[in-house]
C-alpha positions in Angstrom: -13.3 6.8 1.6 -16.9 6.3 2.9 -16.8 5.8 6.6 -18.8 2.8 8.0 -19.7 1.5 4.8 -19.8 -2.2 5.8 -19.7 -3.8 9.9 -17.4 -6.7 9.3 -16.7 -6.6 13.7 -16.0 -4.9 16.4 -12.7 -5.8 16.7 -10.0 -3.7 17.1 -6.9 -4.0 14.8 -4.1 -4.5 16.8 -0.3 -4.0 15.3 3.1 -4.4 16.1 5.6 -1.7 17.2 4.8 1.5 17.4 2.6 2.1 14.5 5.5 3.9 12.4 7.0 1.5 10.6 6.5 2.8 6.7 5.8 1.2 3.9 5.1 2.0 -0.5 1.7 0.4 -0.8 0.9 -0.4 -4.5 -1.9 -1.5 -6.3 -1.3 -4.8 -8.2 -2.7 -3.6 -11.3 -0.1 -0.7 -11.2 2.2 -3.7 -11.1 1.2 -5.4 -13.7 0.7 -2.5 -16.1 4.6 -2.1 -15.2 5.1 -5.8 -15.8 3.3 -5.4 -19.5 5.8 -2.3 -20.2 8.9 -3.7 -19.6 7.8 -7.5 -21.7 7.2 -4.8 -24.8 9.2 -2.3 -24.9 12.4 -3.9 -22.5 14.9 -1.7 -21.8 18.8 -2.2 -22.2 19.6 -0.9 -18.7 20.6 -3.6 -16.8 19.7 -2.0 -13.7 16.1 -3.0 -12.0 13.1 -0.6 -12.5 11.3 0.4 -8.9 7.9 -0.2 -9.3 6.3 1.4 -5.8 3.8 4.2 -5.1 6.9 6.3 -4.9 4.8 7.4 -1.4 5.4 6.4 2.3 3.0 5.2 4.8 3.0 4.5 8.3 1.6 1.0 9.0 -0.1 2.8 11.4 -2.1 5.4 9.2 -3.0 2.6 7.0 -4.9 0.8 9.8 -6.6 3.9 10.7 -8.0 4.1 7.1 -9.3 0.0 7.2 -10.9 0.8 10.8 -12.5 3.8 9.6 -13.6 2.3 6.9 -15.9 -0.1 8.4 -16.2 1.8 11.5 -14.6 -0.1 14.0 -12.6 1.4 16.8 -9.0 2.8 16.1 -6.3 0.6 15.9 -4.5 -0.6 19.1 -0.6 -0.6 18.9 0.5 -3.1 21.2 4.3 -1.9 21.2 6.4 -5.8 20.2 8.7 -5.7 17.9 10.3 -8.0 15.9 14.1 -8.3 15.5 15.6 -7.4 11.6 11.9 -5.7 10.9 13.4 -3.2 8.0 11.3 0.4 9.8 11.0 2.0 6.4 10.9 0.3 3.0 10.3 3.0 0.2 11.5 4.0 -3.2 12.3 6.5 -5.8 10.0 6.0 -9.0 12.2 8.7 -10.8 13.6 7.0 -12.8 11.5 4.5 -13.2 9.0 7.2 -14.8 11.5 9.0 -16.7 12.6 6.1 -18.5 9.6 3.9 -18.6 6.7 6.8 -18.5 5.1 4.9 -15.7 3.2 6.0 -12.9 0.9 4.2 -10.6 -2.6 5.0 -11.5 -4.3 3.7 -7.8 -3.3 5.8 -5.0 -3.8 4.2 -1.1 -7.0 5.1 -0.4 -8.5 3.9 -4.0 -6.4 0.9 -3.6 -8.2 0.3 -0.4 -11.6 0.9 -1.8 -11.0 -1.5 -4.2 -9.6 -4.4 -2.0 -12.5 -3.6 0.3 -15.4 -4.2 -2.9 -13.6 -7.3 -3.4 -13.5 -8.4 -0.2 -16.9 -7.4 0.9 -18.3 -9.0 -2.2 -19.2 -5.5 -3.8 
């Protein structure tokens, strides 16, 4: 990912916990490519297809990619937590690509890129 590519501020990003909470980023178009699969070829299994990166991330490292980015400090961890916060929410796509042939195209960092051109008007 290019570093500094765009100054949106100076502002630190600041997040709760302690930066290790971990989450399956996906692209939405990975999503919906799933989506399309299962309205034309729909499977008999009555059991529910993950549809996830198949990949963790810490909410921390993910912050450290937008501030890098657009060049803006590293991101502050400010150590509050929230009651019931699930600390890490990720899947196995096994069988969700043995049976379906899916995987996600978009990986974090693309995903990112991508969000980034939208958001930046790119």
């Amino acid at each position: 990912m290019e570093r500094g590519a765009r100054q949106r501020t100076s502002r630190t990003i600041i997040h709760l916990e302690d930066g290790k909470l971990v989450r399956d980023f996906i692209f939405i178009d990975d999503v919906a490519d799933a989506i399309c699969w299962v309205v034309t070829c729909p499977s008999s299994s009555p059991i529910p297809y993950d549809v996830r990166s198949g990949k963790g991330t810490t909410i921390h490292e993910r912050a450290c990619m937008i501030a890098a980015y657009y060049d803006a400090p590293q991101p502050h961890i400010n150590g509050a937590f929230r009651n019931y916060d699930v600390r890490h929410a990720t899947c196995d796509i096994a069988r969700t690509t043995r049976e379906m042939g899916w995987l996600p195209k978009c990986d974090l960092v693309r995903g990112l890129e991508l969000l980034f051109e939208l958001i930046d008007g790119g």
